[in-house]
C-alpha positions as CSV (number, residue, x, y, z in Angstrom):
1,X,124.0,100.7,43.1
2,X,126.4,100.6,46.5
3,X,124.4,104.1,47.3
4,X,121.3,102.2,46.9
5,X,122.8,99.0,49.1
6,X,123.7,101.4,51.6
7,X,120.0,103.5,52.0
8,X,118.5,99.2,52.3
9,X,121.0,98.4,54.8
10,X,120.7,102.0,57.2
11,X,116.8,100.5,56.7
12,X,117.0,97.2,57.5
13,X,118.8,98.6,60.7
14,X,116.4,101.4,62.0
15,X,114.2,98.5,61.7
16,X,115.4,95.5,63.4
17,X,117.6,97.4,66.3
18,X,114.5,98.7,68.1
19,X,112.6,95.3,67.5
20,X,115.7,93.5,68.9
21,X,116.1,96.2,71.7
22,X,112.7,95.6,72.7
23,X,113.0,91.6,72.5
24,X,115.6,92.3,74.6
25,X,114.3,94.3,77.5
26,X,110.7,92.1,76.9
27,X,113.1,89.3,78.2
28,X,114.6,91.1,81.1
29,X,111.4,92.5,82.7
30,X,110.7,90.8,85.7
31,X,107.5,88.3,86.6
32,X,106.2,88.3,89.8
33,X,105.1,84.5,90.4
34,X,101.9,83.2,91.2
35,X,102.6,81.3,95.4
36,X,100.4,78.6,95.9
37,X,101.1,76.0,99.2
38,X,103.2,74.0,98.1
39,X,105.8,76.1,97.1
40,X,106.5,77.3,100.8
41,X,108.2,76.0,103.4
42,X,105.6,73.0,104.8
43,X,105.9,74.7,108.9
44,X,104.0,77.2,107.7
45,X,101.3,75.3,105.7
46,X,97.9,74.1,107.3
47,X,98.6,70.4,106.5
48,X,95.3,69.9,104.3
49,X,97.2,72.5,101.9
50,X,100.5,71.3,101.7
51,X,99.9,69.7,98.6
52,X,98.0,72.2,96.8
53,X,100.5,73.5,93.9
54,X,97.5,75.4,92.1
55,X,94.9,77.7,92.8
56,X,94.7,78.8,95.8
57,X,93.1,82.0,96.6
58,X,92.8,84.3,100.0
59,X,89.4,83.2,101.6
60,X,86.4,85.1,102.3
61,X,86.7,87.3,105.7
62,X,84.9,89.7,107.7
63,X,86.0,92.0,110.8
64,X,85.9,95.6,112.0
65,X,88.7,98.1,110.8
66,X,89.8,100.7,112.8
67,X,86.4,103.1,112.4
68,X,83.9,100.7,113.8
69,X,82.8,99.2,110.2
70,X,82.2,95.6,109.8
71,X,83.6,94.9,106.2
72,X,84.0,91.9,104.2
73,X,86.7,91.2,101.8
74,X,84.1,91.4,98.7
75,X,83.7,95.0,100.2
76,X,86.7,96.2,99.3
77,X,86.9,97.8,96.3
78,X,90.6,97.2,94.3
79,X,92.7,94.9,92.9
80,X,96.0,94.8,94.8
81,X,96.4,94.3,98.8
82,X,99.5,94.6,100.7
83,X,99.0,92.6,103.8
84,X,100.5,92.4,107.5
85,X,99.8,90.9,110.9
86,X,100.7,93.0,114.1
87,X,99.6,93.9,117.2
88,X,99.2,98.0,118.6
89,X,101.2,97.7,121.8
90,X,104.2,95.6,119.9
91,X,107.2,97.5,120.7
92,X,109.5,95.1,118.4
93,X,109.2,95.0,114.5
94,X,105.8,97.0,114.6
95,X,106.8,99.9,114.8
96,X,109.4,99.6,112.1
97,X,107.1,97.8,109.6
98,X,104.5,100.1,109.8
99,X,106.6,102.9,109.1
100,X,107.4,101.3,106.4
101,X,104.1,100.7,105.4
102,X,103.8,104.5,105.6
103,X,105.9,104.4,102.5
104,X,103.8,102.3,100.3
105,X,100.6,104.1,101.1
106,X,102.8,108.0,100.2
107,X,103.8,105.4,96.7
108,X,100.4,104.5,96.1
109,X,98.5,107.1,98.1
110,X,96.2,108.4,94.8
111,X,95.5,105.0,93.4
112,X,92.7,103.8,95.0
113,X,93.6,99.9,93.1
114,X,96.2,99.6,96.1
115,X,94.3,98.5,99.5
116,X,97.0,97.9,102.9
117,X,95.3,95.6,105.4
118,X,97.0,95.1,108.7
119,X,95.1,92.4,111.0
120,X,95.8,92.3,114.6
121,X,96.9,89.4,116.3
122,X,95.7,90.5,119.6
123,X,92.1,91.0,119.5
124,X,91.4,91.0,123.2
125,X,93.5,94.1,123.3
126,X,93.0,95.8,119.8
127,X,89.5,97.1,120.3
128,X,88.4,99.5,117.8
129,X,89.0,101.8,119.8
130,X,92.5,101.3,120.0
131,X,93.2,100.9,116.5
132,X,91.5,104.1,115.3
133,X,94.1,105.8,118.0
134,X,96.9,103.6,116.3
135,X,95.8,104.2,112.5
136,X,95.7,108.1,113.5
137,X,99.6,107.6,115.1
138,X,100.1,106.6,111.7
139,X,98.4,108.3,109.3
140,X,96.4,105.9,108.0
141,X,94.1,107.0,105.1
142,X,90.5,105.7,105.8
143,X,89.7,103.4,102.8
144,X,93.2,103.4,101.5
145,X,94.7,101.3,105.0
146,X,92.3,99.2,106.9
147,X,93.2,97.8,110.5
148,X,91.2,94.8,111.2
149,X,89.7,93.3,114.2
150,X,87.4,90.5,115.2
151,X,87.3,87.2,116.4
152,X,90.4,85.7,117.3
153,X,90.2,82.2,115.9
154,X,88.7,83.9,112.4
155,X,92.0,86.3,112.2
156,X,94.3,83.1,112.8
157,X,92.5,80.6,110.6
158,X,93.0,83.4,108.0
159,X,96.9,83.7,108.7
160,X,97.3,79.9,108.7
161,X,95.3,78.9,105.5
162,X,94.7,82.0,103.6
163,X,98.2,83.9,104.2
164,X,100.7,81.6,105.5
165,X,102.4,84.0,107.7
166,X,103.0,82.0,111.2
167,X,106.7,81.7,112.0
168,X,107.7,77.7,111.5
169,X,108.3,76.9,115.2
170,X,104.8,77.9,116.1
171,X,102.9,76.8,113.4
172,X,102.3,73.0,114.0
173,X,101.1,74.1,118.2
174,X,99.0,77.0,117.6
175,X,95.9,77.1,119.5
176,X,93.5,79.2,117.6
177,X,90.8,79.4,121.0
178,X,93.6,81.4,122.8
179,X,97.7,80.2,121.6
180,X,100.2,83.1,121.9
181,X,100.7,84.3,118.4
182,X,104.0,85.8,117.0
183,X,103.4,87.1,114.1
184,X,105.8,87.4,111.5
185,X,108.1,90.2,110.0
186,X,107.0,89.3,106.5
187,X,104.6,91.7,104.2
188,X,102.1,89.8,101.5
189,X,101.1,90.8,97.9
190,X,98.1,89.9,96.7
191,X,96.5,90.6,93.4
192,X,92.9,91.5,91.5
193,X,92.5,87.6,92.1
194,X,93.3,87.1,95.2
195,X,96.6,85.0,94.5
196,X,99.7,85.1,96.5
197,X,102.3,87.2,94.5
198,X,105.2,88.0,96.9
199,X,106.6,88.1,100.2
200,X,108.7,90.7,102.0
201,X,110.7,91.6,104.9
202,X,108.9,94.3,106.5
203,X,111.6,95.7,108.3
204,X,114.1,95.6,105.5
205,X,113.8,99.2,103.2
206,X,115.3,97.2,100.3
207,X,112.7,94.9,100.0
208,X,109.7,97.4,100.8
209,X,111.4,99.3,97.3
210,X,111.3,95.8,96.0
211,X,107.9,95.5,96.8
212,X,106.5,99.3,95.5
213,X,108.2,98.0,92.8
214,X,106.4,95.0,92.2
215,X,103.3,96.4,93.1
216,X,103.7,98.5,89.3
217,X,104.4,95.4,88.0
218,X,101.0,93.9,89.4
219,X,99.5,96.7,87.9
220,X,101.2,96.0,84.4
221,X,99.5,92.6,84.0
């Protein structure tokens, strides 16, 4: 009889320790949230949005990348974009978050699910020409990292309602005809839907981990 109380016990155990262990680690995965408007600061929100606290989606767009081809945002094939705004001759962060975006395009480079868009904020000077000089500097992977270009008031409208990544002191002033633009240091993650998933310093190596990271998690969902 105790022999027989002993075998139920050892299985009672082999079966509830890995059901609690994965309970357990089930809990303590982490969840990238979903970013709408209202859940940033309200500097940085087109006014019409502020209030929107579901739904909201990266618009439609079309420009020229870097090898002369007009491409629409339907265009491009796969589910996850990491996303920047900077300008070639930028001698500040550039140069440091690009580098870093280097890194995310080695993590990612044989998944062809992971798109990196960087738009330019200075379209008068970021002809195509100059970007296909600047995505060679950097390695860029035709396909895999797209520099965009086009009309200037398109690329802001897009950082002001679509991405939210104007700096709070310039975002209430900004002339979209012809405003000086100062882009941010921030990287976005968007997903298969086009939702807001993350934000991250670009400059910071911690949080580009953090965000090669959460790109895995993206692809978990």
């Amino acid at each position: 009889y105790i022999m027989k109380k002993i075998a139920l016990i050892g299985v009672v155990l082999m079966i509830s320790i890995p059901i609690a262990y994965y309970f357990i680690n089930k809990r303590n995965e982490k969840t990238l949230p979903i970013i709408n408007p209202c859940d940033l600061l309200h500097d940085v929100v087109d006014p019409e949005l502020r209030k929107t606290c579901r739904g909201h989606k990266i618009e439609d767009f079309a420009f020229y990348n870097q090898n002369g081809k007009y491409i629409k945002s339907g265009d491009i094939k796969g589910g996850i974009w990491v996303v920047e705004y900077f300008f070639a001759t930028c001698k500040g962060i550039c140069p440091t978050m690009n580098s870093q975006l280097k890194r995310v395009q080695k993590a990612y480079i044989n998944d062809n699910s992971v798109k990196i868009m960087s738009f330019t904020v200075d379209p008068e000077n970021d002809t195509i020409e100059a970007l296909k000089k600047y995505a060679i500097e950097h390695d860029a992977i035709n396909g895999k990292w797209h520099f965009f270009t086009g009309k200037r008031s398109d690329l802001y409208q897009l950082a002001r309602k679509s991405f939210f990544l104007l700096k709070p002191a310039e975002a209430e002033n900004l002339d979209y005809s012809g405003g000086d633009f100062m882009h941010t240091n921030n990287f976005v993650l968007i997903d298969s839907q086009r939702r807001i998933r993350g934000y991250y310093d670009g400059t910071n190596p911690d949080e580009v981990d953090e965000l090669i990271a959460d790109i895995r998690i993206l692809k978990a969902e």
